[in-house]
N, CA, C and O of each residue as an XYZ file, in Angstrom:
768
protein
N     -14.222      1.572     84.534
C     -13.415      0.559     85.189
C     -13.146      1.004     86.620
O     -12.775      2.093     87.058
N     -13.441     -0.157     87.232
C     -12.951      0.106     88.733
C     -11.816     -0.798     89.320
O     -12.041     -2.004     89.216
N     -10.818     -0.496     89.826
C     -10.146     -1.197     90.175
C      -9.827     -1.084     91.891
O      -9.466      0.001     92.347
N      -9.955     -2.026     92.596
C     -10.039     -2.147     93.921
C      -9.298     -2.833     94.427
O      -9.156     -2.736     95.646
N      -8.421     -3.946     93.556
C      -7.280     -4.960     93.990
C      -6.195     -4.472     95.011
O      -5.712     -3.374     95.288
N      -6.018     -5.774     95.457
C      -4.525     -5.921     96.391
C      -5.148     -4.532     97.888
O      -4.257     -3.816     98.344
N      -6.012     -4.424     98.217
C      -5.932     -3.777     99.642
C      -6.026     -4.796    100.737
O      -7.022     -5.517    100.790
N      -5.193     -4.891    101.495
C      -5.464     -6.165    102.376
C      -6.373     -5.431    103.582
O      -6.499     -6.195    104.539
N      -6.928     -4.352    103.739
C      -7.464     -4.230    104.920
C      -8.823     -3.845    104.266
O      -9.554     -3.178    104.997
N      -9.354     -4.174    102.878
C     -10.821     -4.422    102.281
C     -11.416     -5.203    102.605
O     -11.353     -6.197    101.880
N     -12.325     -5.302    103.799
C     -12.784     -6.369    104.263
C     -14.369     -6.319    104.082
O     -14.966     -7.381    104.256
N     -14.949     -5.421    103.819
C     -16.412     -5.121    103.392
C     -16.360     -3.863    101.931
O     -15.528     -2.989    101.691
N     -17.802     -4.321    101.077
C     -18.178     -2.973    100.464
C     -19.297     -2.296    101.079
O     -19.669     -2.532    102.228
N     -19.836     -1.443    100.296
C     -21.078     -0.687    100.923
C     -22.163     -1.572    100.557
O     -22.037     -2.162     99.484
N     -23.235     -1.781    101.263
C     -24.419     -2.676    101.013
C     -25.219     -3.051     99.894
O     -25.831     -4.110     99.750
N     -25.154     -2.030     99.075
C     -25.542     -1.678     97.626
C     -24.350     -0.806     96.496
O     -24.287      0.369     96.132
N     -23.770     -1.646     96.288
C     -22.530     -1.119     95.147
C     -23.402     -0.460     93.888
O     -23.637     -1.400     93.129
N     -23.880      0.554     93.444
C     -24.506      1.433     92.874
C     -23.746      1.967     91.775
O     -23.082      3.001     91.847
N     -23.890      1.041     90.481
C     -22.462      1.867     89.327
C     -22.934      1.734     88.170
O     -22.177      1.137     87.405
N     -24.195      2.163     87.616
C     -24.783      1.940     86.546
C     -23.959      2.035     84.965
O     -24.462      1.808     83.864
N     -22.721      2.395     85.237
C     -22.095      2.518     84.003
C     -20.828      1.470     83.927
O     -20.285      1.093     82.888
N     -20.484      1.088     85.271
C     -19.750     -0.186     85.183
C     -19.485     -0.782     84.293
O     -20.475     -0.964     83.585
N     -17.841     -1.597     83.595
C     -17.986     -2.257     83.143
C     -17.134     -3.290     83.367
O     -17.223     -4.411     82.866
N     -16.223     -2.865     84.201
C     -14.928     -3.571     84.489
C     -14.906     -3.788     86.054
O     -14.612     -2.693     86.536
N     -15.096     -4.766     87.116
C     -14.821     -4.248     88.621
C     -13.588     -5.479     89.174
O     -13.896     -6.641     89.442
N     -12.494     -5.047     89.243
C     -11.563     -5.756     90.378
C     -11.783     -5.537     91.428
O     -11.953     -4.358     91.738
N     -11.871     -6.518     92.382
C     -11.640     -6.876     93.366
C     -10.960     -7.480     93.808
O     -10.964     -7.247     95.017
N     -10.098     -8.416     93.485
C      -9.329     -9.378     93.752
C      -8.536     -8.760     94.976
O      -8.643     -7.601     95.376
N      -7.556     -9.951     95.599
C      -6.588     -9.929     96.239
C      -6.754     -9.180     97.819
O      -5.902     -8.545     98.439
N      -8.091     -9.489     98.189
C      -8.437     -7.998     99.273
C      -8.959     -9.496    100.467
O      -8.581    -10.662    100.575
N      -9.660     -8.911    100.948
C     -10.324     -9.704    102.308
C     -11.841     -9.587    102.242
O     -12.459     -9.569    103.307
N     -12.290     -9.532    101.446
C     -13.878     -9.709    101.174
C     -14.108    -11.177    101.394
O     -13.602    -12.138    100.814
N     -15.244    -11.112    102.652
C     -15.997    -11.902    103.225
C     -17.228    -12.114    102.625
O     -17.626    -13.271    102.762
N     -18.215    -11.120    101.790
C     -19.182    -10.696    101.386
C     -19.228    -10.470    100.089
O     -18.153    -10.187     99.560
N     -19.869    -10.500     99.640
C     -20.278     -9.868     97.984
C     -21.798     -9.097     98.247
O     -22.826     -9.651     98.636
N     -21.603     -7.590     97.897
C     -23.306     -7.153     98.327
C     -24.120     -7.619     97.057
O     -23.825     -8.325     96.093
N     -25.174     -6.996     97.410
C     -26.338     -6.485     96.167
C     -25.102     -5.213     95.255
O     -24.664     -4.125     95.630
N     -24.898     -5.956     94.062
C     -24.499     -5.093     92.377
C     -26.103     -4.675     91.594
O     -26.923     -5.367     90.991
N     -26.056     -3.317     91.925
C     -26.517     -2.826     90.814
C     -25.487     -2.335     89.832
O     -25.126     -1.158     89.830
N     -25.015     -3.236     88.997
C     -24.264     -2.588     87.962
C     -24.692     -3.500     86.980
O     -24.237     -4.642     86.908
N     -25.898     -2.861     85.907
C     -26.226     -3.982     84.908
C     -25.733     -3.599     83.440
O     -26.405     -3.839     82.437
N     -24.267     -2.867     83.421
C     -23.277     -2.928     82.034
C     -22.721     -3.935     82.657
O     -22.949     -4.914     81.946
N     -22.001     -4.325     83.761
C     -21.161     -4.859     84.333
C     -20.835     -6.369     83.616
O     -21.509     -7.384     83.788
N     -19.467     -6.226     82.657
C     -19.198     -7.328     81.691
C     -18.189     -8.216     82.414
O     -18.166     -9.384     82.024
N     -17.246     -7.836     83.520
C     -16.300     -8.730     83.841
C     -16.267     -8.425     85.769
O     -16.591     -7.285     86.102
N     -16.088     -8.901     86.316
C     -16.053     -9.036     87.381
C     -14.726    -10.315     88.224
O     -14.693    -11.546     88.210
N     -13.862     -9.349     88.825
C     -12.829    -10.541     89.418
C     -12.827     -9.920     90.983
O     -12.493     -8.764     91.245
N     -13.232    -10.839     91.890
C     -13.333    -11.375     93.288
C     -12.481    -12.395     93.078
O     -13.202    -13.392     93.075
N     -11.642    -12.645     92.945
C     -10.393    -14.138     93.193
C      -9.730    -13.697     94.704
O     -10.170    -12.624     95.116
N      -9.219    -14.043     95.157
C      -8.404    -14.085     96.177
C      -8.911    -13.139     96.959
O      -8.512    -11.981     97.083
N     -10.251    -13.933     97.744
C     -10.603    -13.240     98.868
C     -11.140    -14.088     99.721
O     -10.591    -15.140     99.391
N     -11.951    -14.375    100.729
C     -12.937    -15.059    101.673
C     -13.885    -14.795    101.510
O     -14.671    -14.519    102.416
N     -14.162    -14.782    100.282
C     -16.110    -15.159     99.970
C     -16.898    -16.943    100.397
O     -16.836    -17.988     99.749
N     -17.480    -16.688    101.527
C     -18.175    -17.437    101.690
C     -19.339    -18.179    101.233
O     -19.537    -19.393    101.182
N     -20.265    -16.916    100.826
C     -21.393    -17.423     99.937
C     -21.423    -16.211     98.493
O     -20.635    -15.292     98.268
N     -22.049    -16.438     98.084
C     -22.565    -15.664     97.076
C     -24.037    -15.390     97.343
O     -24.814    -16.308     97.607
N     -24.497    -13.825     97.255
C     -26.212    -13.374     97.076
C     -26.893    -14.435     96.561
O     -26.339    -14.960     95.595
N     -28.138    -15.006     96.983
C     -28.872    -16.211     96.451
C     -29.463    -15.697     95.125
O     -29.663    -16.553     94.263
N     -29.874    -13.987     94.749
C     -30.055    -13.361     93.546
C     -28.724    -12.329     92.859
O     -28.476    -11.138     93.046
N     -28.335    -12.918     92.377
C     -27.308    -12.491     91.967
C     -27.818    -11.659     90.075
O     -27.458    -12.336     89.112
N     -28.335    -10.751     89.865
C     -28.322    -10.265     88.343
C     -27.076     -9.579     87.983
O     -26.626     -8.568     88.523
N     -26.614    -10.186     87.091
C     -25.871     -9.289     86.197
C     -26.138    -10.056     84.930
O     -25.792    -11.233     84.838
N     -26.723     -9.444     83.987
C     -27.572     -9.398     82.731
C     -26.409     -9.145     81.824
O     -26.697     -9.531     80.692
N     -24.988     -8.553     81.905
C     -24.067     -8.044     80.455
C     -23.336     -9.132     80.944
O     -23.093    -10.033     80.142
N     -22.818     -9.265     82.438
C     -21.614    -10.433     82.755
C     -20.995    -11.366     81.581
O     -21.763    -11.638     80.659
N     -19.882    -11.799     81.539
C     -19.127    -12.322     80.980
C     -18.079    -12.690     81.334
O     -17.412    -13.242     80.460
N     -17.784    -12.632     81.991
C     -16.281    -13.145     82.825
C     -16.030    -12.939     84.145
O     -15.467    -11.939     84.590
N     -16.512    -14.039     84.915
C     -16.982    -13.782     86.696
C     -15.607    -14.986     87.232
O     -15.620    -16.209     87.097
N     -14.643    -14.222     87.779
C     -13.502    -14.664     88.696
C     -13.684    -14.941     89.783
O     -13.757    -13.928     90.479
N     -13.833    -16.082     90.463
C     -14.116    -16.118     91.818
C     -13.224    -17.453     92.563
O     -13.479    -18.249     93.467
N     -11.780    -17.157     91.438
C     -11.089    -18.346     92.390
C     -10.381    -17.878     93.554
O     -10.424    -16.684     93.851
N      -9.483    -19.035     94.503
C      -9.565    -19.067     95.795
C      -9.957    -18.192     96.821
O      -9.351    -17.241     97.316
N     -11.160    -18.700     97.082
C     -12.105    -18.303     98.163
C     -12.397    -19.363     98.857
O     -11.676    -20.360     98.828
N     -13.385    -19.295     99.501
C     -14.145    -20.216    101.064
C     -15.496    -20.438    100.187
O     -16.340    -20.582    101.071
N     -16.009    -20.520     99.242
C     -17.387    -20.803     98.552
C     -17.470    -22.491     98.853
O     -16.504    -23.251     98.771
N     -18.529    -22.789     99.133
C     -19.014    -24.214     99.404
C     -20.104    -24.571     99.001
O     -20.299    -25.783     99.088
N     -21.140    -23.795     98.463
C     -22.361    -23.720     97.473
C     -21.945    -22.140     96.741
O     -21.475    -21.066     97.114
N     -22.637    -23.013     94.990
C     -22.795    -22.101     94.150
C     -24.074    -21.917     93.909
O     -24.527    -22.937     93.391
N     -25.135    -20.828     94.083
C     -26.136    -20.867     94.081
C     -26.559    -20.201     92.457
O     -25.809    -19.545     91.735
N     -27.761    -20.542     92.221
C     -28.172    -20.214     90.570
C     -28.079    -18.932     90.297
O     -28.704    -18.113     90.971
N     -27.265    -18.554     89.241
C     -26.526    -17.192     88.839
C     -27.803    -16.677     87.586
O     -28.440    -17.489     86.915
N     -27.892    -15.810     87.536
C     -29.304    -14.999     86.765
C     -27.860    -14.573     85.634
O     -27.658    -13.400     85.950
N     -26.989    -14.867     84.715
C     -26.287    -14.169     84.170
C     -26.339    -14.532     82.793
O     -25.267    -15.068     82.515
N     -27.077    -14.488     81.827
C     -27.409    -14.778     80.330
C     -26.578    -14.599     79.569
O     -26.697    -14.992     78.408
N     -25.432    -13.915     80.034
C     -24.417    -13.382     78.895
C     -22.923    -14.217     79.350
O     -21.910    -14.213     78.651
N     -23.052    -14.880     80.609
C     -21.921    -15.352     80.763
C     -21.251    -16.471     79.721
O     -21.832    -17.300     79.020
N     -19.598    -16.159     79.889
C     -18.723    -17.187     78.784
C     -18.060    -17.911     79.814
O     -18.179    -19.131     79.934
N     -17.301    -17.133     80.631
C     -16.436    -17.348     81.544
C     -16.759    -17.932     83.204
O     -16.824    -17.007     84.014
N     -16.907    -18.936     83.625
C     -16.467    -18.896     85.298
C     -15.758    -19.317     85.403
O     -15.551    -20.216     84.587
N     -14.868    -19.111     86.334
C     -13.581    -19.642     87.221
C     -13.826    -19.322     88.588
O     -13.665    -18.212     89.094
N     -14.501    -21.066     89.551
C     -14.717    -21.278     90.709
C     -13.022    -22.499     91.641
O     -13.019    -23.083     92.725
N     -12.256    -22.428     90.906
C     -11.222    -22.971     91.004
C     -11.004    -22.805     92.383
O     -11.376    -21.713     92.813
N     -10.419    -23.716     93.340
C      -9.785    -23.611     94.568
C     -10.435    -22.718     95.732
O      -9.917    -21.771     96.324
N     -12.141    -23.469     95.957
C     -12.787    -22.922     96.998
C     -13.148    -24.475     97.600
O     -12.454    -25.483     97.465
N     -14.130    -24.381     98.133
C     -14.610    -25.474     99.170
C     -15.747    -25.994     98.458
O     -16.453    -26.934     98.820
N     -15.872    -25.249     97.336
C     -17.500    -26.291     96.631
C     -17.705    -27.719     96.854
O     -16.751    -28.487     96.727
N     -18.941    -28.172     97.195
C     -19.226    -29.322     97.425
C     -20.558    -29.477     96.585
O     -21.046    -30.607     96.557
N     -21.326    -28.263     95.761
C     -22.263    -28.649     95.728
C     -22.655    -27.406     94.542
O     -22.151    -26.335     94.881
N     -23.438    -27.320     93.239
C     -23.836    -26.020     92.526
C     -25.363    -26.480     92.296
O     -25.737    -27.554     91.824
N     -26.112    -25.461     92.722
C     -27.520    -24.909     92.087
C     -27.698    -25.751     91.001
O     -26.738    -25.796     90.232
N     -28.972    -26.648     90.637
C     -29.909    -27.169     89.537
C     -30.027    -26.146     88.541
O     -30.091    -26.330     87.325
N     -30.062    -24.506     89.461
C     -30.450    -23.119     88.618
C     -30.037    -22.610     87.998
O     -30.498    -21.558     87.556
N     -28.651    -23.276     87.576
C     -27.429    -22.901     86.950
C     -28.194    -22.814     85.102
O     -28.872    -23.533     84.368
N     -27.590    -21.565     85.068
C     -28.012    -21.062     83.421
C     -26.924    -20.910     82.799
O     -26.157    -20.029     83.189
N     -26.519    -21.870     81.476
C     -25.072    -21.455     80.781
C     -25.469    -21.549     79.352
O     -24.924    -22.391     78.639
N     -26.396    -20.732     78.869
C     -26.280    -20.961     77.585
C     -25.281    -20.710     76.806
O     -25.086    -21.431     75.828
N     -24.392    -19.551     77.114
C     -23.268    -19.441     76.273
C     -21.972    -19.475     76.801
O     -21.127    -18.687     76.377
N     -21.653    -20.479     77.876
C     -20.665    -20.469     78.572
C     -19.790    -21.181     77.859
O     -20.183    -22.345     77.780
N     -18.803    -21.008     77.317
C     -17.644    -21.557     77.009
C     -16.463    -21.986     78.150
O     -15.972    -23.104     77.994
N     -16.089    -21.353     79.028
C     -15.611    -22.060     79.632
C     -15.745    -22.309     81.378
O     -16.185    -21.348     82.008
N     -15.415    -23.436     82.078
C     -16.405    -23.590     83.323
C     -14.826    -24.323     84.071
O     -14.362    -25.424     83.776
N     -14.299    -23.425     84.982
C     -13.191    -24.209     85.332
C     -13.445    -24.099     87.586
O     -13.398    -23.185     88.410
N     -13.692    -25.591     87.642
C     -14.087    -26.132     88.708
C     -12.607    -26.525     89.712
O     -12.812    -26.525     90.926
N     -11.735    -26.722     89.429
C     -10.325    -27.872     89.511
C     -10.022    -27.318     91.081
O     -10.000    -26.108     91.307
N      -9.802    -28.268     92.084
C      -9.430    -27.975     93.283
C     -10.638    -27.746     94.155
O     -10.444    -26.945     95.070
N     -11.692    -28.208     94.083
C     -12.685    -28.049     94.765
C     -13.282    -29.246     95.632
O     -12.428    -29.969     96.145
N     -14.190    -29.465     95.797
C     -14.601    -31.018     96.597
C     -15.960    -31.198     96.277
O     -16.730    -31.498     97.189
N     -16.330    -31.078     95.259
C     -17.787    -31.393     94.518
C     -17.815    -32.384     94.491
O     -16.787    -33.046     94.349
N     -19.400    -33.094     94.659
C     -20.019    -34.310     95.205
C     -20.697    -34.660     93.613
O     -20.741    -35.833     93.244
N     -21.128    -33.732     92.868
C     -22.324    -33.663     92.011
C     -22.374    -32.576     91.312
O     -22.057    -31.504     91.827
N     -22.719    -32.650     90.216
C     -22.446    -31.405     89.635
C     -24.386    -31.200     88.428
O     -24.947    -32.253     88.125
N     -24.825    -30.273     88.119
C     -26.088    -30.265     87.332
C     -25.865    -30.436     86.201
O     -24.707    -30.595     85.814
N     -26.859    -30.448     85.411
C     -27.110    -31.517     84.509
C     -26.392    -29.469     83.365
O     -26.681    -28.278     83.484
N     -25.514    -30.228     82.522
C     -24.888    -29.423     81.889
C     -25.303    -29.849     80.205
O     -25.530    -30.915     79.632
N     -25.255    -28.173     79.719
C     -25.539    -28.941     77.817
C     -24.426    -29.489     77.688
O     -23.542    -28.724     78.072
N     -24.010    -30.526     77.303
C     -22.572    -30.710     77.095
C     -22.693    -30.373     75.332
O     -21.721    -30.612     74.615
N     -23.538    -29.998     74.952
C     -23.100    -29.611     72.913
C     -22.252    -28.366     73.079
O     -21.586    -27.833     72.191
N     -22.383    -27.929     74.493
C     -21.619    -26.732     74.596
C     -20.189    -26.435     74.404
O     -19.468    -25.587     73.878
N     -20.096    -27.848     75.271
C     -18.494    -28.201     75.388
C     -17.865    -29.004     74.408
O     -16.924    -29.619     74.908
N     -18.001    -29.203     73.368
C     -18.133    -29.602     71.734
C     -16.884    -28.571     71.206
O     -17.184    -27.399     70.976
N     -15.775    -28.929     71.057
C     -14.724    -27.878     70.355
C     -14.451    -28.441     68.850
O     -13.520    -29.243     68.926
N     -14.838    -28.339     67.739
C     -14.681    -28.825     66.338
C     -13.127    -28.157     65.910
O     -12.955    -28.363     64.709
N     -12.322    -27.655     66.330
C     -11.125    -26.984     65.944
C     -10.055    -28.380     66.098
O     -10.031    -29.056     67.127
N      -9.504    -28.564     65.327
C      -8.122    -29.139     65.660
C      -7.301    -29.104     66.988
O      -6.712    -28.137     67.472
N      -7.371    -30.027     67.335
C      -6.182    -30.170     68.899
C      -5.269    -30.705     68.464
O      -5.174    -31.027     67.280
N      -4.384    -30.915     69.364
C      -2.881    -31.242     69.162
C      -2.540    -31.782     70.998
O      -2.116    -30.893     71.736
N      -2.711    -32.950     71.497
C      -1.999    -33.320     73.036
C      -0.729    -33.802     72.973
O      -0.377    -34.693     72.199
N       0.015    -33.215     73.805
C       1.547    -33.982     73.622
C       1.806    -34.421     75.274
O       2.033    -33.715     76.256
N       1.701    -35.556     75.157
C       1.808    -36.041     76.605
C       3.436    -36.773     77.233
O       3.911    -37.725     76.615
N       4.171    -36.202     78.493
C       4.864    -36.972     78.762
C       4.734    -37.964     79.056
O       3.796    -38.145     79.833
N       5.471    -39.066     78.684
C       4.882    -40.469     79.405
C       5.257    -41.207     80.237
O       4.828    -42.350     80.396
N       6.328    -40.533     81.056
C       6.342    -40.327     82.490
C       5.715    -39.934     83.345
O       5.849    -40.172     84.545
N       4.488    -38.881     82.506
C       4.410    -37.420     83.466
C       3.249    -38.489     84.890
O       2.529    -39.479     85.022
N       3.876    -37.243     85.658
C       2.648    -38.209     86.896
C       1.853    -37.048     87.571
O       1.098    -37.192     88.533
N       2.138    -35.835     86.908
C       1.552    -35.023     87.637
C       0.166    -35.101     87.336
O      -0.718    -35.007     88.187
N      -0.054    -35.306     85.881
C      -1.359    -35.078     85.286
C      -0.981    -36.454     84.363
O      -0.318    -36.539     83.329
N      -2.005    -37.990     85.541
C      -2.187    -39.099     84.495
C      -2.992    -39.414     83.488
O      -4.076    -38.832     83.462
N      -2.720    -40.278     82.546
C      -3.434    -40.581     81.234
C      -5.150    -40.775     81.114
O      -6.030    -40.554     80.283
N      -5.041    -41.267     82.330
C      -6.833    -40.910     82.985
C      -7.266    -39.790     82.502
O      -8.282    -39.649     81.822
N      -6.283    -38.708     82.940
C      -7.360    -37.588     83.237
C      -7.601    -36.766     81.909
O      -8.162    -35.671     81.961
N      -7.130    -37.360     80.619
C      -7.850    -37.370     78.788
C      -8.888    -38.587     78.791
O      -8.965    -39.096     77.674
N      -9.448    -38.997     79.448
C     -10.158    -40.296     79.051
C     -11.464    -40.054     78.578
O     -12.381    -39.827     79.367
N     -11.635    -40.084     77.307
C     -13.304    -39.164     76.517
C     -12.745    -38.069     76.061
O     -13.518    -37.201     75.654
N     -11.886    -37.915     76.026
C     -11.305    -36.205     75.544
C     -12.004    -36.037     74.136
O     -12.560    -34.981     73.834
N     -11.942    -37.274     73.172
C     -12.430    -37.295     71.772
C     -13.717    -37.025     71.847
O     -14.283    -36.537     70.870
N     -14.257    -37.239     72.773
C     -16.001    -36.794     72.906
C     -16.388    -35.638     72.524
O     -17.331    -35.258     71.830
N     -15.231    -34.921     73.261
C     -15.526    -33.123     73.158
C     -14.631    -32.410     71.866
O     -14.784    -31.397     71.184
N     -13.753    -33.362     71.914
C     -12.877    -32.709     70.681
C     -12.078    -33.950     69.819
O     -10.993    -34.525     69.904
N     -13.371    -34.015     68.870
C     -13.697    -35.030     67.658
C     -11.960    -35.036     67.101
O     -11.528    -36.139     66.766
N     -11.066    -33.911     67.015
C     -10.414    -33.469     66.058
C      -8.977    -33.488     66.601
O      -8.085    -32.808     66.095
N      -8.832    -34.140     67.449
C      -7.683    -34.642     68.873
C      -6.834    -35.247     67.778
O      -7.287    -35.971     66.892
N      -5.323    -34.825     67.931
C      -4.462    -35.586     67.618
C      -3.584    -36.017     68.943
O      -3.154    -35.061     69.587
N      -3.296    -37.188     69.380
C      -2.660    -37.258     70.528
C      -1.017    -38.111     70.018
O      -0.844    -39.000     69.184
N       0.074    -37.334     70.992
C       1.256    -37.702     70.697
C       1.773    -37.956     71.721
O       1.695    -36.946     72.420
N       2.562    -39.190     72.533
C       3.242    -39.414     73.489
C       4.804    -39.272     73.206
O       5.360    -39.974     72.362
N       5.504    -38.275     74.001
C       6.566    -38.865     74.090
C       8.004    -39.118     75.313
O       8.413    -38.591     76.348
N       8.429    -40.399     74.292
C       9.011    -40.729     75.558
C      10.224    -40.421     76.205
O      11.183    -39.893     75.640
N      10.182    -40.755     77.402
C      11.546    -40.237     78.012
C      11.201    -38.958     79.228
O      11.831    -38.537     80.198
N      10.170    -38.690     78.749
C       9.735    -37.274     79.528
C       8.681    -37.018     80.626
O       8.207    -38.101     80.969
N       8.339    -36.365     81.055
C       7.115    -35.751     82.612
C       6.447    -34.885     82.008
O       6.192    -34.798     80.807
N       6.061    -34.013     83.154
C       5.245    -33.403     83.271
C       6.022    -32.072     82.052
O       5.386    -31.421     81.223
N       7.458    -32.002     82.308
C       7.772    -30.518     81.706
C       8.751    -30.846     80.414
O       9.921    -30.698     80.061
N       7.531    -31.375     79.955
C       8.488    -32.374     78.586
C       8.843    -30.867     77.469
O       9.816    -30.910     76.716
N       7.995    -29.720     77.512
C       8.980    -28.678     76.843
C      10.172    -28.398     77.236
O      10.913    -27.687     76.557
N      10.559    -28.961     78.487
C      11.599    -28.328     79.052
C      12.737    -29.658     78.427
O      13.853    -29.499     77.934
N      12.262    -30.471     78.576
C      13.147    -31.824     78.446
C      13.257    -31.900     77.160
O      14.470    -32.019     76.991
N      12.768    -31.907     76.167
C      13.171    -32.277     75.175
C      12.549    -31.313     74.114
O      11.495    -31.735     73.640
N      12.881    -30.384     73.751
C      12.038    -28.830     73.428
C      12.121    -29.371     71.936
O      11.137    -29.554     71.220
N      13.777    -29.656     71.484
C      13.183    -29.437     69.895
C      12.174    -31.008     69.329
O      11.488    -31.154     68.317
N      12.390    -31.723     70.167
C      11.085    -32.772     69.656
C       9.701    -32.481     69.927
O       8.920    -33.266     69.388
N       9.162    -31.513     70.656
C       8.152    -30.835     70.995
C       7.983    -30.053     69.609
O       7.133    -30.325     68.762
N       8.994    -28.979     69.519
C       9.288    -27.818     68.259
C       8.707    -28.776     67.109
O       7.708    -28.367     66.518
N       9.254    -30.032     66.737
C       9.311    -31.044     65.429
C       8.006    -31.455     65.506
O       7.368    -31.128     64.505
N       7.180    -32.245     66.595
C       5.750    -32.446     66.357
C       4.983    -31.521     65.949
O       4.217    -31.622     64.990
N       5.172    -30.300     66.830
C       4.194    -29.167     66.509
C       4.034    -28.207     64.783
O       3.143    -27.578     64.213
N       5.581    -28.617     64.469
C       5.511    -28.206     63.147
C       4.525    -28.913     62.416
O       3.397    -28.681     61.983
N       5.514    -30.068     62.426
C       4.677    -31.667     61.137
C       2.994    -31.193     61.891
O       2.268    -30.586     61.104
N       2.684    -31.325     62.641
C       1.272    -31.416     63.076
C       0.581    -30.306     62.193
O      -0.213    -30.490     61.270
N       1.184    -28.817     62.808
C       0.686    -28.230     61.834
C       0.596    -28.306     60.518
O      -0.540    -28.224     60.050
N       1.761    -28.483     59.572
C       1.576    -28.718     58.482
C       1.176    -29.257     57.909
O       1.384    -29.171     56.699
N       0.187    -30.323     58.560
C      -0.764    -31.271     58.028
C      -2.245    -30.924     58.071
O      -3.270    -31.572     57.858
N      -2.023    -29.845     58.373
C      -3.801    -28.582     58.632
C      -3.456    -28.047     57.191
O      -4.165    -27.190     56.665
């Protein structure tokens, strides 16, 4: 494990980051402009969040990857990631407008985009995004932060959706009305 977080005067690495036993690398929270050439092919998790990454290497290998952090940055193209093992991205709150055709996710479980300015996005397995587990939505029906739109197809991906409105409440309806929250979530469960 390497940990490199929170230096604010990290503004470059060395040209070739060389760590064949890698498995863990923080970066976060620094001033990285750059991402070099990683030779680190254990390398399972990787967090660059909170820096000024502009682009990403157009060859990017990491072959073990699994959990690649790369929210708020300056990224505006995601270019096709060589990473076979990935579950995890989080490109959240950069400048994307645009990701690679080259994009490989066979086992990506989760892909979180939110705050970006994407035009288009590639053609995705969506059987991927297929959750067969039981859900449970409890929506305020006030709430305006996050409108009723933005579940619309939710049943697509998760056949197994129970959805509950209730009223009187927003966005922080645990806060507003906790033990009717407490009371759905029981009965809900107890019907599994």
């Amino acid at each position: 494990e390497l940990n490199a977080s929170r230096n604010p005067w990290l503004d470059q690495l060395p040209t070739q980051l060389q760590l064949p036993k890698l498995i863990l690398l923080e970066l976060n929270s620094n001033r990285l402009s750059e991402l070099p050439e990683l030779k680190t092919p254990c390398l399972q998790e990787l967090n660059v969040s909170n820096n000024k990454l502009q682009k990403l290497p157009e060859q990017l290998h990491l072959p073990e990857l699994i959990r690649f952090k790369l929210k708020r940055n300056q990224l505006r193209f995601l270019p096709g990631l060589d990473m076979p093992a990935l579950e995890e991205l989080d490109v959240s709150q950069n400048k994307l407008e645009h990701m690679s055709a080259r994009l490989r996710f066979s086992k990506l479980t989760q892909l979180v985009l939110k705050g970006n300015q994407l035009r288009d996005l590639p053609e995705f397995p969506l059987d991927r995004l297929h959750v067969p587990q039981p859900h449970l939505l409890i929506w305020g029906e006030d709430d305006t932060a996050l409108l009723p739109e933005a579940t619309d197809g939710l049943e697509s991906f998760a056949p197994n959706l129970t959805r509950v409105t209730l009223p009187g409440t927003d966005h922080w309806l645990a806060h507003q009305k906790p033990q009717d929250v407490a009371r759905i979530i029981r009965d809900w469960c107890a019907e599994r």
